[in-house]
N, C-alpha and C positions, 0 to 999 in steps of 0.2 A: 504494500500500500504506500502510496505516497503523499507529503505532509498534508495535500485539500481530501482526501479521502477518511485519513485519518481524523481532521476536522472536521468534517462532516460526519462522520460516522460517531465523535460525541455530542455533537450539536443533537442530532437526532435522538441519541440514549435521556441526556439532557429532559429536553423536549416532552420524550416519554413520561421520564419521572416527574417530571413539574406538572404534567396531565394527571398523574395519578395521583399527586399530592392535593390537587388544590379542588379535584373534582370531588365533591361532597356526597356524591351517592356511596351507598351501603355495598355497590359492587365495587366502585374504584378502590375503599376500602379494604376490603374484602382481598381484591387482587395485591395493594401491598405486602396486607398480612402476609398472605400466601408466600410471597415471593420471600418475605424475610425471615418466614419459619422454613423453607426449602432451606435457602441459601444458609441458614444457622444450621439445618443436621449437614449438610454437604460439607462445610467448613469443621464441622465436630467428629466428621467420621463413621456417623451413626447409622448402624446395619438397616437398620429401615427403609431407607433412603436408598439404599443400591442399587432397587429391582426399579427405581421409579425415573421417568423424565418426571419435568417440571409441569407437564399435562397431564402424566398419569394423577402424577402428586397431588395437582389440584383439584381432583375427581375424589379420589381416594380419603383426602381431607374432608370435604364437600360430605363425605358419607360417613363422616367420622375415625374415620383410623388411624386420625394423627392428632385430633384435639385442639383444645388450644395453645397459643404460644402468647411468652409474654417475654417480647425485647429485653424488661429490666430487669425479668429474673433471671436473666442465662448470664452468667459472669463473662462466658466468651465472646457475647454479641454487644454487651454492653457500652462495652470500652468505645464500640465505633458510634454509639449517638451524642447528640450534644447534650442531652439532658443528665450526663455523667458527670457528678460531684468532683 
């Protein structure tokens, strides 16, 4: 890739996430979560997670078999938000 593709290419990630952050429906929400309780067992290692893309994942939670997630209780994910002491 070269330096405008590269910019582009987070322009657009960007973009994404500012959609999902500021968009106030209960799905845009919902697709955060997802996303940051996936990417917390992928970063952790955890067997669960092995057998799944990020679409199974999201189905499979959707029906319960991953639960909830809470950003501030996981010591490992913690660290990366800003609401850390």
């Amino acid at each position: 890739m070269d330096q405008k593709q590269i910019e582009t290419a987070i322009e657009m990630g960007r973009k994404d996430a500012i959609n999902v952050i500021t968009n106030s429906t209960e799905n845009a929400y919902s697709s955060l979560d997802n996303l940051i309780h996936y990417h917390a067992m992928k970063k952790s290692g955890d067997q669960q997670i092995l057998t799944h893309t990020y679409g199974s994942f999201t189905e499979a939670r959707q029906n319960g078999e991953f639960g909830d997630y809470d950003i501030m209780e996981d010591p490992l994910m913690k660290k990366y938000t800003f609401m850390t002491k």
